[in-house]
VEXGU-121244 format. One record per atom (N, C-alpha, C): atom name; residue in one letter; residue number from 1; x, y, z; chain. Coordinates in steps of 0.02 Angstrom, whole numbers. Each point is the difference from the previous one (the first is absolute). Last residue first. Layout:
! VEXGU-121244
(CA,A,NUM,(X,Y,Z),A)
...
END
This chain:
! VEXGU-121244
(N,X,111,(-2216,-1828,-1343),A)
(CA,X,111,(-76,5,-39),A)
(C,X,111,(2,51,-39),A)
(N,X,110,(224,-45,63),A)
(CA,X,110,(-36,-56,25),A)
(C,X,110,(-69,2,-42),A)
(N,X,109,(142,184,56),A)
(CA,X,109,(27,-30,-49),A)
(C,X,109,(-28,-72,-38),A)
(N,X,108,(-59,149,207),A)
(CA,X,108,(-43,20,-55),A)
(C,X,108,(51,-59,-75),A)
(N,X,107,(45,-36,244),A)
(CA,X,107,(-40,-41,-45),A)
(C,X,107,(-32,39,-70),A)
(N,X,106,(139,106,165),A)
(CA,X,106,(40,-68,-64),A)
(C,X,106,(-41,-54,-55),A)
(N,X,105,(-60,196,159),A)
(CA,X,105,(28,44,-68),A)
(C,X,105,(26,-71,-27),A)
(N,X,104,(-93,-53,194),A)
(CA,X,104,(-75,21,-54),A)
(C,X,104,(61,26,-54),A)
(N,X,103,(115,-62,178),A)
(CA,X,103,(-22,-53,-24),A)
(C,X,103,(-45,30,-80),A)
(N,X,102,(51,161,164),A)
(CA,X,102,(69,-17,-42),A)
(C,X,102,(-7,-76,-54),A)
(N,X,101,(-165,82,180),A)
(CA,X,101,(2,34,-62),A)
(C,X,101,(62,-13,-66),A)
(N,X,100,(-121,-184,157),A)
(CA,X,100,(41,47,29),A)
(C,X,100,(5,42,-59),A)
(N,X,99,(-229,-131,12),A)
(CA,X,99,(82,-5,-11),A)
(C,X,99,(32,59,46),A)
(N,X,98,(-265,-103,-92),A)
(CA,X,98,(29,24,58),A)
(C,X,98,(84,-14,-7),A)
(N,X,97,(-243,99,-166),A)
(CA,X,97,(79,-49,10),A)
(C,X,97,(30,31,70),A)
(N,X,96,(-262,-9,-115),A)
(CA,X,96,(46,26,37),A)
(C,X,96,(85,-54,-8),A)
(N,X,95,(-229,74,-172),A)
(CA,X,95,(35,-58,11),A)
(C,X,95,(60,47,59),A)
(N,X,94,(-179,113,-90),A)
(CA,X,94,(-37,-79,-31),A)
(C,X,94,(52,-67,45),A)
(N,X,93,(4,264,-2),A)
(CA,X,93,(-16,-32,64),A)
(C,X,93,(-27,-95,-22),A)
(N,X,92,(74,200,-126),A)
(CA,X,92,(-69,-5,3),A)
(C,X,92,(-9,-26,44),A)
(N,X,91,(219,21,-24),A)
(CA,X,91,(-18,58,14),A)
(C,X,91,(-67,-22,29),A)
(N,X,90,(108,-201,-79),A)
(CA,X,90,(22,31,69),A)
(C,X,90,(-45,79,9),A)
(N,X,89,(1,-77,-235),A)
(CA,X,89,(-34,-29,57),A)
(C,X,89,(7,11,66),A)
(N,X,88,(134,103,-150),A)
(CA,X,88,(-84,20,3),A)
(C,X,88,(-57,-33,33),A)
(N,X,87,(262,-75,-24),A)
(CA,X,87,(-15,64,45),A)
(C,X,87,(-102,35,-7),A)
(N,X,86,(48,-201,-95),A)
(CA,X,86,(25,-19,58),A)
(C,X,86,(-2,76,16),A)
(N,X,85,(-120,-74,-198),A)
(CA,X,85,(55,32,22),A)
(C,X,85,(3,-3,69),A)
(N,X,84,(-92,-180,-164),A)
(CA,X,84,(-49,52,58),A)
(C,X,84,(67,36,5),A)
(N,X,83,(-1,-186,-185),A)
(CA,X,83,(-54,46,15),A)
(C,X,83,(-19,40,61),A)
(N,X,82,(130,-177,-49),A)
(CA,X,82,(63,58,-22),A)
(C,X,82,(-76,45,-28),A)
(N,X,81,(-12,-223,109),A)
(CA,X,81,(7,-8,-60),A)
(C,X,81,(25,74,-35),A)
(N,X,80,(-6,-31,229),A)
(CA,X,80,(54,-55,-25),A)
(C,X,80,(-17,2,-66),A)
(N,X,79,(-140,148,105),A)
(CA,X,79,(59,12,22),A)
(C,X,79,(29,-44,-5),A)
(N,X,78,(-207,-46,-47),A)
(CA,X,78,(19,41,-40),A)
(C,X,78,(60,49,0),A)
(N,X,77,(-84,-178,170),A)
(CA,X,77,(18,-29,-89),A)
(C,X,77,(28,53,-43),A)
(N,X,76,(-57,59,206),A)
(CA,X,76,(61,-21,28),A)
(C,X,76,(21,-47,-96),A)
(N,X,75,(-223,125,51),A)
(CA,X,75,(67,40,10),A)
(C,X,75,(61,-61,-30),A)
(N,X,74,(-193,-117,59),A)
(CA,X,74,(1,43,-69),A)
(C,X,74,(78,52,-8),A)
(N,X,73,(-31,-98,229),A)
(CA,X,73,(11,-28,-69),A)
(C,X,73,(4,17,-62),A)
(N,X,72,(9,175,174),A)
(CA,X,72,(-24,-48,-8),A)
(C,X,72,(7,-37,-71),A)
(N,X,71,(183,99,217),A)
(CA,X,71,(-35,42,-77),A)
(C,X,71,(-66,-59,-10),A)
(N,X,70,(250,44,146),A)
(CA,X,70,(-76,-18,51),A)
(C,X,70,(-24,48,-90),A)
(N,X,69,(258,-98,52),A)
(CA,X,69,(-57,30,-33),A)
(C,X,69,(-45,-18,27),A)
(N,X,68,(252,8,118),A)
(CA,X,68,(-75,8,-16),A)
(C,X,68,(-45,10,-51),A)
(N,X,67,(272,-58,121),A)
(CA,X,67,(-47,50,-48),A)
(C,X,67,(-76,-49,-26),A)
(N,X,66,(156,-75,185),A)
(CA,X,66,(33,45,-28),A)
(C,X,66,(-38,43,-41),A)
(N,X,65,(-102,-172,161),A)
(CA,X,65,(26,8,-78),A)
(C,X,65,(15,63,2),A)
(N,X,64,(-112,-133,183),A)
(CA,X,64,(60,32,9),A)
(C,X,64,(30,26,-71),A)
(N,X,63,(-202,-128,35),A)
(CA,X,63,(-10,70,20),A)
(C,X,63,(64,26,6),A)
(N,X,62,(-81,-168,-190),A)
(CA,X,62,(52,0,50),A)
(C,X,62,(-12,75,41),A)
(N,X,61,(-174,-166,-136),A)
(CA,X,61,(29,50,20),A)
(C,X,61,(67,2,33),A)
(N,X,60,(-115,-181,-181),A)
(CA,X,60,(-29,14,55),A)
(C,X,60,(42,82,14),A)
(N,X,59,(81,-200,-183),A)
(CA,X,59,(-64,12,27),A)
(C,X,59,(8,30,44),A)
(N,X,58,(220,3,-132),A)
(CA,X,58,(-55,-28,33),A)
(C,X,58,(-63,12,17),A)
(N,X,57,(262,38,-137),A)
(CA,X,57,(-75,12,3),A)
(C,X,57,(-41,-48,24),A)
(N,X,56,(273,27,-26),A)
(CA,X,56,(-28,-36,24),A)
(C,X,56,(-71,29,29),A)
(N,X,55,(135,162,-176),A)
(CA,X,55,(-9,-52,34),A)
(C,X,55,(-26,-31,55),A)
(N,X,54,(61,198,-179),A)
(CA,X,54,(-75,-1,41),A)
(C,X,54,(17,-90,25),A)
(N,X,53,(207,171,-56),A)
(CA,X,53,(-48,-42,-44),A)
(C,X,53,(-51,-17,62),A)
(N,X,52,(195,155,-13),A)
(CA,X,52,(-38,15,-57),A)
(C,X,52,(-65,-47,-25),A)
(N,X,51,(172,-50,192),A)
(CA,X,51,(27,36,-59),A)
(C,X,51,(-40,-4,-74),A)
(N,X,50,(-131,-49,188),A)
(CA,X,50,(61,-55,9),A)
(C,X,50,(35,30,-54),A)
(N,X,49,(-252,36,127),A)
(CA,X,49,(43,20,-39),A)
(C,X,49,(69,-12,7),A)
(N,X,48,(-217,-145,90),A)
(CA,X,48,(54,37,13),A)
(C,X,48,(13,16,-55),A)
(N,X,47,(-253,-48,76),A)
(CA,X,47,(55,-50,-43),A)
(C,X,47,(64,59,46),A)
(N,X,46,(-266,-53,17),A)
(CA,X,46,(46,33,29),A)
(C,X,46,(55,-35,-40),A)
(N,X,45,(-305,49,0),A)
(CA,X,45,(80,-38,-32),A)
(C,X,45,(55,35,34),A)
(N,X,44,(-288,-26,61),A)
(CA,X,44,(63,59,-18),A)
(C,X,44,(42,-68,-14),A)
(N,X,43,(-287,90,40),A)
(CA,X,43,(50,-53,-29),A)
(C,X,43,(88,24,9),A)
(N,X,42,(-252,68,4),A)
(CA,X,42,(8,-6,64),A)
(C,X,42,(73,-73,9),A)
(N,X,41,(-129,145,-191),A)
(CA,X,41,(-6,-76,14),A)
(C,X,41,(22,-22,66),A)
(N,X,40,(6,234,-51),A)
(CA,X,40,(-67,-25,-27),A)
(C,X,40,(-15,-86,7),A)
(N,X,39,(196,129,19),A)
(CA,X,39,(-26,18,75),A)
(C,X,39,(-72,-56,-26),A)
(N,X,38,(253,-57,-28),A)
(CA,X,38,(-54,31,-52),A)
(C,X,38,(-82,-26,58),A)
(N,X,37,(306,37,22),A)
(CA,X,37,(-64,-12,16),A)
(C,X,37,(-56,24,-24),A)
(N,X,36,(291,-96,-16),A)
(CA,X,36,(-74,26,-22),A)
(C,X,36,(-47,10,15),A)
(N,X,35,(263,12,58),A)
(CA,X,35,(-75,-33,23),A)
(C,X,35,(-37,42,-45),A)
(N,X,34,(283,-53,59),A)
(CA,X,34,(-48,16,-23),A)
(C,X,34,(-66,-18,-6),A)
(N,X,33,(272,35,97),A)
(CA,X,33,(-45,-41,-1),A)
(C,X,33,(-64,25,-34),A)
(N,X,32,(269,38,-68),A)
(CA,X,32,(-46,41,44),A)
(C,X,32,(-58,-72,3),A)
(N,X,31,(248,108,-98),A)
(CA,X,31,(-53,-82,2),A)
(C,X,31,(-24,26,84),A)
(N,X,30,(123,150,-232),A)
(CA,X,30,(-47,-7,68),A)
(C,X,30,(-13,-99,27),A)
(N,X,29,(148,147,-217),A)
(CA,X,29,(24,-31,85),A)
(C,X,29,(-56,15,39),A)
(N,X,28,(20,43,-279),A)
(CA,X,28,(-61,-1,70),A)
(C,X,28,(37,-42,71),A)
(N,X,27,(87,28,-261),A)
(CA,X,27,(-9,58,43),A)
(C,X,27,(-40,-2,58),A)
(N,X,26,(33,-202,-141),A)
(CA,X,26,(64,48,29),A)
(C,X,26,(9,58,4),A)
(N,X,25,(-224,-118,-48),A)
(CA,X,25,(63,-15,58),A)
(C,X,25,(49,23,17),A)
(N,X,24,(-116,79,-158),A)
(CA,X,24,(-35,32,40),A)
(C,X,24,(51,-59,75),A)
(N,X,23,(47,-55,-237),A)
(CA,X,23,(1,86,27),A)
(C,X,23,(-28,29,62),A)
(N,X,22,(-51,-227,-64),A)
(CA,X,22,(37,-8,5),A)
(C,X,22,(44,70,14),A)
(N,X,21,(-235,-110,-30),A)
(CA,X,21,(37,79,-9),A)
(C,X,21,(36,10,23),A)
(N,X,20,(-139,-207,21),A)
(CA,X,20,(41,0,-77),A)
(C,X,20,(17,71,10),A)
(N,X,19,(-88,-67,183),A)
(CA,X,19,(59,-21,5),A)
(C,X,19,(20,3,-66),A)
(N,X,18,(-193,120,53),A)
(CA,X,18,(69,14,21),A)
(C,X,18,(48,-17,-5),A)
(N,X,17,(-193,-86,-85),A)
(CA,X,17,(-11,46,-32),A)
(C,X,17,(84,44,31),A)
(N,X,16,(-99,-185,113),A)
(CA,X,16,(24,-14,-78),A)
(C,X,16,(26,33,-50),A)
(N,X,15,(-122,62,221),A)
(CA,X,15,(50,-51,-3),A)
(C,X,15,(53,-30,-63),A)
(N,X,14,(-223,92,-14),A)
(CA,X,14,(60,64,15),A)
(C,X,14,(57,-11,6),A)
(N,X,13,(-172,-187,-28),A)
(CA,X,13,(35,35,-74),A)
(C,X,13,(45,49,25),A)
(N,X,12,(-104,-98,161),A)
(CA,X,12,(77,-40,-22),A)
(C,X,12,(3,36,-51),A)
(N,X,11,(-155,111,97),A)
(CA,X,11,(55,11,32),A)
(C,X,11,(56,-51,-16),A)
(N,X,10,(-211,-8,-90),A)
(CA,X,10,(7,37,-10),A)
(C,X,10,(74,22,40),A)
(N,X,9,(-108,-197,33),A)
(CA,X,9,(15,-19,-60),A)
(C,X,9,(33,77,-26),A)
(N,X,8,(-141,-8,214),A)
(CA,X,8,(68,-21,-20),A)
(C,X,8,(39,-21,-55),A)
(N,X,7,(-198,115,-8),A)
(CA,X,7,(48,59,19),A)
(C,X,7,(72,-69,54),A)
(N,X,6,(-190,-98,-116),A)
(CA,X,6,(16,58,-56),A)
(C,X,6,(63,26,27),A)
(N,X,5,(-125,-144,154),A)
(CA,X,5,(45,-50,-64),A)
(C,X,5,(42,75,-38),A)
(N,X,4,(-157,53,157),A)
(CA,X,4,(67,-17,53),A)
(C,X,4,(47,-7,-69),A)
(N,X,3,(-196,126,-100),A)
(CA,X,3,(5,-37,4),A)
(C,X,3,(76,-6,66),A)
(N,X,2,(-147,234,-90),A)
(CA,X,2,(44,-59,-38),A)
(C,X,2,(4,-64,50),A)
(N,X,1,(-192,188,-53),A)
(CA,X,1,(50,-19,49),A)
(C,X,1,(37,-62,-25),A)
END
């Protein structure tokens, strides 16, 4: 089980990881609210999506967030380091996403 430290340090890298894909900004018009939740640590992050980029990331939950991950830590590392497939995960049930559908086709551009 991974660490609070790991899987926040893990969402600035994603963080980081968006705002240098500069392609993916200027194709992505969403700004949406967003939440992490990792079931195993009983932990979550919430930031906003802001033309393509993972900004102002915080500690804790937002229950109103626009889109949802509910996955566990472990998961949630190996889904920022470009080890878990997001649609195979979702199937197996490893990791739920809560969105509007139209959102989910924008974010596939995203993860």
């Amino acid at each position: 089980m991974a660490t609070v430290d790991q899987c926040r340090d893990a969402m600035h890298e994603l963080a980081a990881r968006l705002a240098g894909n500069a392609d993916a900004q200027s194709r992505l018009d969403l700004e949406r609210t967003v939440a992490c939740r990792l079931t195993d640590l009983g932990a979550a992050f919430h930031g906003r999506l802001h033309n393509g980029q993972l900004i102002d990331i915080a500690d804790g939950d937002d229950p109103k967030a626009k889109i949802a991950l509910t996955l566990k830590s472990d998961d949630f590392l190996a889904l920022v380091r470009g080890d878990l497939d997001v649609t195979r995960a979702v199937a197996a049930g490893q990791m739920r996403i809560k969105a509007n559908p139209f959102d989910l086709l924008k974010l596939r551009k995203l993860l």
